[in-house]
VEXDREN-2710 file (C-alpha; in Angstrom, 1 decimal):
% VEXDREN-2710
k/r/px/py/pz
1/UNK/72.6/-51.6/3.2
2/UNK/69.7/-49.0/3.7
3/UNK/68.0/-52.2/6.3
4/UNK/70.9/-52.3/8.4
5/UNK/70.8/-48.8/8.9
6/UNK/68.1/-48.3/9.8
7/UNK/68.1/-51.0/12.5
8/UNK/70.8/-49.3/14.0
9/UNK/69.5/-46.2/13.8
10/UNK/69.7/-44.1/17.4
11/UNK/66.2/-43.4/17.5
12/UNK/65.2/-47.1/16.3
13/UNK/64.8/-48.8/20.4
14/UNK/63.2/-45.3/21.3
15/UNK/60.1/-45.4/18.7
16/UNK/59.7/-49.5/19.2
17/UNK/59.7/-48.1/23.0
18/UNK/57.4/-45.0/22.4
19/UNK/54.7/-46.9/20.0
20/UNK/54.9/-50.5/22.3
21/UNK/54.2/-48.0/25.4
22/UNK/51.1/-47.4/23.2
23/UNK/50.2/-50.7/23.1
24/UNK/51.2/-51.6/19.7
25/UNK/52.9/-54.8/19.4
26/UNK/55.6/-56.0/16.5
27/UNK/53.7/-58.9/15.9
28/UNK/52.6/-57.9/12.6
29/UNK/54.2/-55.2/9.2
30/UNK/52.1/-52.6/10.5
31/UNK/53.7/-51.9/13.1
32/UNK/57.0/-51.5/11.2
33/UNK/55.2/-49.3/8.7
34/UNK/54.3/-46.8/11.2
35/UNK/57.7/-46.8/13.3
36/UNK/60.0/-46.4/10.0
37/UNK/57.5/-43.1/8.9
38/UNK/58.1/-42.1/12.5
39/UNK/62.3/-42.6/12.0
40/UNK/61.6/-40.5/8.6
41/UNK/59.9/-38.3/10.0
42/UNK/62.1/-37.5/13.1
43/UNK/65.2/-37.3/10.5
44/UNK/63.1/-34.6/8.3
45/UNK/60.6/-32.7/10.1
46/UNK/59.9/-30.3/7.4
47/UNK/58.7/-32.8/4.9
48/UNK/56.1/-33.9/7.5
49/UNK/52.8/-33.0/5.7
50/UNK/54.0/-34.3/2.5
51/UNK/52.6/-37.7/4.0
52/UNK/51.4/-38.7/0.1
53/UNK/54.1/-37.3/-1.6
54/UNK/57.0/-38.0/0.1
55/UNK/56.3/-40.3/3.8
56/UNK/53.6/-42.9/2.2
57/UNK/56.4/-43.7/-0.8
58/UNK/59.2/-43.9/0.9
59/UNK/58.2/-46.1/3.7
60/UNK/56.5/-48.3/0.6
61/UNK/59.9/-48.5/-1.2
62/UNK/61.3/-49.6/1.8
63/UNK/59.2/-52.4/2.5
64/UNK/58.3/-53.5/-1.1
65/UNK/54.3/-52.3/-0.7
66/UNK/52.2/-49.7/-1.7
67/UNK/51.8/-46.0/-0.4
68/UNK/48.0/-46.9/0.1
69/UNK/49.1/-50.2/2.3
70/UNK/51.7/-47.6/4.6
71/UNK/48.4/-45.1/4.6
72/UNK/46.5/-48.7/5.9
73/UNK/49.0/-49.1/8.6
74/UNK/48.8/-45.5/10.3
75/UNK/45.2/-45.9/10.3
76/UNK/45.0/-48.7/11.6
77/UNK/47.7/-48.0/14.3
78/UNK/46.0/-44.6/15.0
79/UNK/42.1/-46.3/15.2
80/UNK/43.6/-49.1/17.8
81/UNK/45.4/-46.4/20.3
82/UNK/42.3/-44.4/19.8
83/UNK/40.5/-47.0/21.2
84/UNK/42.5/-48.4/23.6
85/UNK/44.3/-46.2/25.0
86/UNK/44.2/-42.6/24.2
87/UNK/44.6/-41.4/27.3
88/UNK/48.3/-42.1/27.1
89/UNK/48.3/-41.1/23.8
90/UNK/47.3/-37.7/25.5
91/UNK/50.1/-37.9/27.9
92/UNK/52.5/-38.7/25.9
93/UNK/52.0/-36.2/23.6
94/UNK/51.1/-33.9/25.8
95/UNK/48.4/-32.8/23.5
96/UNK/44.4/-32.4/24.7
97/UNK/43.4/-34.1/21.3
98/UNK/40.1/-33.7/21.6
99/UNK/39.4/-35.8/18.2
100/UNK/41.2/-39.0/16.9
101/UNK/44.2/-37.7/15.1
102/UNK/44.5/-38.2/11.2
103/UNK/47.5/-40.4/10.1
104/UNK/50.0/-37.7/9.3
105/UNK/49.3/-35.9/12.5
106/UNK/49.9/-39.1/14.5
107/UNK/53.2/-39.5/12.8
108/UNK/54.1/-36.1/13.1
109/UNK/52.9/-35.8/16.9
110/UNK/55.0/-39.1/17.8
111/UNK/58.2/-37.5/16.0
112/UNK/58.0/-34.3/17.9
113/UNK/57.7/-36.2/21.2
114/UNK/60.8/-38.3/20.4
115/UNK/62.4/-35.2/19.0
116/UNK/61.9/-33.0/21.7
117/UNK/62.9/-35.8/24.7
118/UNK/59.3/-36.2/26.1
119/UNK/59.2/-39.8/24.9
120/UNK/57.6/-42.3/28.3
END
C-alpha cells in the first residue's frame, strides 16, 4: 500500500525531525502536506519546480484534496516559520534568505538539506 510506504520511508523520522525543529507541529493535515512534498521531493529532485504540475497533484492524490489545498499548506507552513522562527530556518538551510521563501523554494530548500546531510 502506497501509505505504508511511505510511513516507512527512510527519510520519513528525518523530515517530521527537520520540519518539528522548525516549529511545526503534526497536530493538524498541513503539516503532512508539506512533509510528504518534502519526501517527493527528496526522491526526485529534478521535478522540483514542477510544483503545479507535478508536487501540488501528487501530494493531493495522496491525501484525497486539491493541489490548491497542498499549495495552502506550504504557505501556510512557510508564513508561520517566517514568523517564528526564521532564523533557524537560515541555519538550517544554510541560506542568508533575505526574503520569505515562496512555497516551492521552501520545499526544495528543505529537500536539499535532508539530501545533502545538513538536516539539525
Amino acid at each position: 500500500m502506497k501509505t505504508e510506504r511511505w510511513r516507512n520511508a527512510p527519510w520519513t523520522l528525518e523530515i517530521y525531525g527537520l520540519l518539528g525543529g522548525l516549529g511545526l507541529r503534526a497536530d493538524s493535515s498541513w503539516f503532512f502536506h508539506v512533509s510528504y512534498a518534502v519526501y517527493l521531493t527528496v526522491r526526485r529532485p529534478d521535478r522540483a519546480m514542477l510544483a503545479e504540475r507535478w508536487l501540488y497533484p501528487a501530494v493531493a492524490q495522496h491525501y484525497h484534496t486539491g493541489s490548491l489545498d497542498i499549495k495552502r499548506s506550504i504557505c501556510f507552513a512557510v508564513d508561520l516559520i517566517w514568523k517564528t522562527d526564521r532564523r533557524t530556518l537560515r541555519a538550517i538551510t544554510r541560506c542568508p534568505l533575505e526574503r520569505k521563501p515562496h512555497p516551492t523554494e521552501f520545499v526544495a530548500l528543505l529537500a536539499a538539506c535532508l539530501a545533502g546531510g545538513n538536516a539539525a
